[in-house]
C-alpha positions, -999 to +999 in steps of 0.1 A: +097-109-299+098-122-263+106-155-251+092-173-223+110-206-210+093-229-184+110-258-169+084-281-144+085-316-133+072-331-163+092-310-192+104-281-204+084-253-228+092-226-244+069-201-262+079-173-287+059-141-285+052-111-301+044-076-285+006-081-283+008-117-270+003-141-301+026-171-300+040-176-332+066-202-317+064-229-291+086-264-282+088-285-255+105-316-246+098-346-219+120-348-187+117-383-161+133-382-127+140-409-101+116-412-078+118-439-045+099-438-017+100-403-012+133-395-031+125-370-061+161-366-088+158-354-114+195-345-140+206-310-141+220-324-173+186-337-186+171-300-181+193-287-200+193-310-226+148-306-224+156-266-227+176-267-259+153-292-277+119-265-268+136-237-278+151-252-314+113-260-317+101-226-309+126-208-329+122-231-360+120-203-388+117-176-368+133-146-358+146-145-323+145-129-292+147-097-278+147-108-248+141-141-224+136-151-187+130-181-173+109-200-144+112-233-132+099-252-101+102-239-063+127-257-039+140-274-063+179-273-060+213-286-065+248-278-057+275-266-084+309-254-083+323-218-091+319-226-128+281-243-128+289-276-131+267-294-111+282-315-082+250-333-074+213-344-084+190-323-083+168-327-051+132-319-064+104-297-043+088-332-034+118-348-024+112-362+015+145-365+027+153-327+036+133-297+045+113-281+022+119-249+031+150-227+040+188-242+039+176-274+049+179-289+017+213-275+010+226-288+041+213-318+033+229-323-003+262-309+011+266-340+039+248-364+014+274-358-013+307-344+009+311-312-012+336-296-006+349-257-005+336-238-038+303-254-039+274-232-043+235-239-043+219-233-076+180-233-081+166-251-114+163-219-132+199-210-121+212-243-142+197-228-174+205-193-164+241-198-162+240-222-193+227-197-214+253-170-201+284-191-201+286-185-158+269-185-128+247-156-127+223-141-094+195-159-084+162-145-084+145-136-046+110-154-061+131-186-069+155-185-038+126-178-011+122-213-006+156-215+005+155-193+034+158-154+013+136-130+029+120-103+008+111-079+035+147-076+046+161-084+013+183-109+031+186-146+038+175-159+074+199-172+096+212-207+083+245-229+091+253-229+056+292-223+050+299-192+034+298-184-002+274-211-004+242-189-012+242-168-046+236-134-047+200-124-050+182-098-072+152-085-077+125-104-111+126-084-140+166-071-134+185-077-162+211-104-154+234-109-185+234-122-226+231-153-243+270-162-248+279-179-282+282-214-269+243-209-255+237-199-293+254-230-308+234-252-286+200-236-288+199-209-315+189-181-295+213-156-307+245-148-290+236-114-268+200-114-264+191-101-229+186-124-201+162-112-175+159-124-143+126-146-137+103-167-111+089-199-097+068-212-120+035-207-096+042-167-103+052-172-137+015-184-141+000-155-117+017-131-145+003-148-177-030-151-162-029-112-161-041-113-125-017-088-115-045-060-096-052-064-057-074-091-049-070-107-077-061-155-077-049-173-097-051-211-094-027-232-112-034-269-118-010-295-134+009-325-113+002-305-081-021-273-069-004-236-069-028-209-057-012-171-059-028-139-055-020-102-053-021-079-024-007-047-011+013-060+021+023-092+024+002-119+044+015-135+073+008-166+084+019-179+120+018-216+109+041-208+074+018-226+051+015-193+030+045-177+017+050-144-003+068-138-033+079-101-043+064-096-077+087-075-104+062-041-097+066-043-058+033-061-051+031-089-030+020-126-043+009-143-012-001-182-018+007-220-013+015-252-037-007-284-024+005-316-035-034-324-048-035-322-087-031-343-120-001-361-103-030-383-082-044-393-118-020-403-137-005-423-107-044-441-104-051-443-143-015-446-156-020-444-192-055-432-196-073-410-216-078-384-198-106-369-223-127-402-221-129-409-187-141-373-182-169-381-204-175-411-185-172-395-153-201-370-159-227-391-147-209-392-116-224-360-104-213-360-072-189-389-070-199-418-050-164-416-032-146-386-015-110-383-023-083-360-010-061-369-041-023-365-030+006-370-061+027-381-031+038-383+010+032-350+025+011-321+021+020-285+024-011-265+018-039-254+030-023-274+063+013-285+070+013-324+076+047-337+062+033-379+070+001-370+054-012-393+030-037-397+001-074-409+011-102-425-006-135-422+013-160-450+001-160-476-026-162-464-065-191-475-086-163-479-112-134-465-127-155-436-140-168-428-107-131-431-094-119-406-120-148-382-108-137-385-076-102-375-079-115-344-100-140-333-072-114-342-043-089-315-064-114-292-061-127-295-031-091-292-020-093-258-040-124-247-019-103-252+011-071-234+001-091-203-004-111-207+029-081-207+043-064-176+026-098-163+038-087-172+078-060-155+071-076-121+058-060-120+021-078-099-004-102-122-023-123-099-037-112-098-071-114-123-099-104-156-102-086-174-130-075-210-138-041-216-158-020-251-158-026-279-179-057-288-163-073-264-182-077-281-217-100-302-197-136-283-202-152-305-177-127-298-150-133-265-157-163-265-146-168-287-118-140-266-100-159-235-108-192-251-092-173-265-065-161-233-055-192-214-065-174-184-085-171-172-119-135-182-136-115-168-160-098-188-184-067-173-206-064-178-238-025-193-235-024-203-198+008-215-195+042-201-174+065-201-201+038-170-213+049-153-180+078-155-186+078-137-222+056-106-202+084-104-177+109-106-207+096-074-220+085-061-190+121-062-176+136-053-216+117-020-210+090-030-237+062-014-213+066+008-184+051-013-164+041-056-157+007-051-154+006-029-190+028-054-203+004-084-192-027-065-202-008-057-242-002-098-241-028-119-221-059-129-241-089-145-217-103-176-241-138-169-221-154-174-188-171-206-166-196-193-145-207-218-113-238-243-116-254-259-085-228-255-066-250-272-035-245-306-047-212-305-035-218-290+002-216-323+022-188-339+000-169-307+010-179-312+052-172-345+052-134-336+038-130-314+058-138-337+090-118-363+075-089-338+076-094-325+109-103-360+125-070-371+111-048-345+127-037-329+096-059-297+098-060-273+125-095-272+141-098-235+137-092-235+100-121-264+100-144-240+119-138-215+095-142-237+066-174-250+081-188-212+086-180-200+056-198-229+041-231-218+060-226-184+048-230-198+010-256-219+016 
């Protein structure tokens, strides 16, 4: 048995799963944050409290673990002392007051809350990490990338940080340490099980999607939008919208998180069923409105424009042609993240998948497949917390490799090939103007979007 633990904005999961990939055990458990303006908290405390309740759930019965890692989301962090005690909030990946990227944000926490000497940044999957070990243990390179760790020269960039502020870093799939007895008490995974060191929870996806050859995407939708692929060197970008994580098996994951997805619907239909309006929205085919639906301030990919906001382009028929266009603006955000990875020269050859929990939606499905006028894959279990129980026995030594671990325990549930994907051509160019017109994306990458349009048509 392998367990998988996934900790996201919304709440934690955690999945129990055999060798060949059936889950015999899941839990999860709701998390809230504060959010103000554009201040994202969320409780160290409250994670923890989320990950014990999943795992009680998944284990109910049921034998445990072998082993277990864990992913959570990137850039999210917090400062502890020596001992993992948290000193401070935990400043979420969406959180506007400090950089999202390098040791910005730890700067910013340690003049915000006057740490002093012994502090030390933790990421979120370091909290659970250390409370499931009884200490602080290394971080992870995929989780600590956002905070300035460089996995070409296996070393953090330069940063002002005071000394032993960063953790040590090592490499997904290490083993880190056991589950102490106090870790058992509170969550019943028994005392010694292996802990293996794990990754954002965009990779975690990438892994239970089994896209793990070259060429190969995976695009995970849920609050926001976390495209990853695989390729055999990473992929630089001059403008540092793309980053690239360093998978368990050496291969590269280049890719970006947008802040388009679910988050923009729930925010316009708080409280709706999802399911119905989808049904309503059908006849909406395309939407009467063009949206670039943004969960909040600030986007981060396909173009870097921190004051950029969400837009509505026209006037609804109603609230079932609103719905459609929020589900068409995510994917024609989609369409443009890739044109972009294709500026940049990434490997896009291979095939693509969907994970998140946008897939239970069979109509999303397939309007993003039409919109972006491929075939898509859909797993049978696409969720991170999966992932993470294929890294768990990847890094347990329960296959020689993470690709023949992923390929033993990844199911696809079937396949969404493309429909009339022309309907959605002019939508897509008038999006993209909007974009450019507004300053927020490079005219270069809207050439290149509008070329590769012509080359489809």
């Amino acid at each position: 048995m392998w367990m998988g633990i996934d900790l996201g904005t919304q709440g934690a999961r955690a999945v129990l799963a055999t060798d060949d990939g059936d889950v015999i055990g899941s839990g999860s458990a709701p998390l809230t944050g504060r959010r103000d303006g554009v201040r994202h908290e969320q409780s160290p405390e409250d994670w923890w409290t989320a990950v014990c309740a999943a795992v009680r759930q998944a284990l109910r019965g049921r034998p445990g673990p072998r082993a277990l890692a864990v992913c959570s989301t990137s850039g999210t962090v917090l400062l502890a002392d020596a001992a993992g005690v948290p000193l401070t909030p935990a400043l979420m990946y969406d959180d506007g007051r400090a950089p999202g990227r390098g040791p910005g944000r730890a700067l910013w926490l340690l003049k915000e809350y006057g740490c002093g000497g012994g502090a030390r940044v933790m990421h979120q999957a370091d909290l659970i990490v250390a409370r499931l070990a009884g200490r602080p243990l290394p971080t992870d390179s995929s989780h600590a990338l956002k905070t300035g760790y460089d996995p070409e020269s296996g070393a953090f960039g330069e940063q002002s940080l005071p000394d032993g502020v960063l953790p040590d870093v090592v490499l997904p799939g290490s083993g880190l340490g056991q589950v102490c007895r106090a870790a058992q008490e509170e969550t019943g995974i028994p005392e010694g099980t292996l802990i293996v060191a794990g990754m954002t929870d965009g990779c975690a996806a990438q892994i239970a999607s089994g896209s793990l050859t070259i060429g190969s995407w995976n695009s995970v939708l849920g609050t926001t939008l976390v495209l990853k692929g695989v390729a055999a060197e990473p992929l630089h970008d001059p403008a540092g919208v793309v980053y690239n994580h360093l998978s368990a098996d050496g291969r590269w994951l280049p890719g970006g998180a947008s802040g388009v997805g679910g988050g923009a619907l729930r925010a316009a239909f708080p409280g709706a069923d999802p399911g119905a309006l989808d049904r309503r929205a059908q006849r909406y085919d395309p939407a009467g409105a063009i949206a670039y639906p943004l969960a909040s301030r600030g986007e981060r990919f396909p173009f870097l424009a921190p004051d950029a906001t969400a837009f509505l382009l026209g006037t609804p028929a109603s609230d079932a042609d609103h719905w459609a266009a929020l589900l068409q603006g995510v994917g024609l955000a989609e369409r443009l993240c890739l044109d972009y990875l294709d500026h940049l020269g990434a490997p896009l050859h291979g095939p693509l998948t969907f994970t998140g929990g946008a897939v239970r939606s069979d109509h999303w499905n397939q309007l993003r497949a039409d919109i972006l006028g491929r075939e898509v894959r859909i797993p049978r279990a696409a969720e991170p917390a999966l992932g993470m129980a294929v890294l768990a026995a990847y890094g347990a030594g329960g296959a020689a490799t993470l690709s023949g671990a992923a390929a033993r325990m990844v199911r696809l549930r079937g396949t969404v090939r493309p429909r009339r994907g022309e309907r959605f051509t002019e939508p897509y160019l008038t999006m993209v103007g909007e974009l450019e017109r507004r300053g927020w994306l490079p005219e270069p990458v809207a050439a290149h979007a509008r070329a590769r349009t012509e080359e489809t048509r």
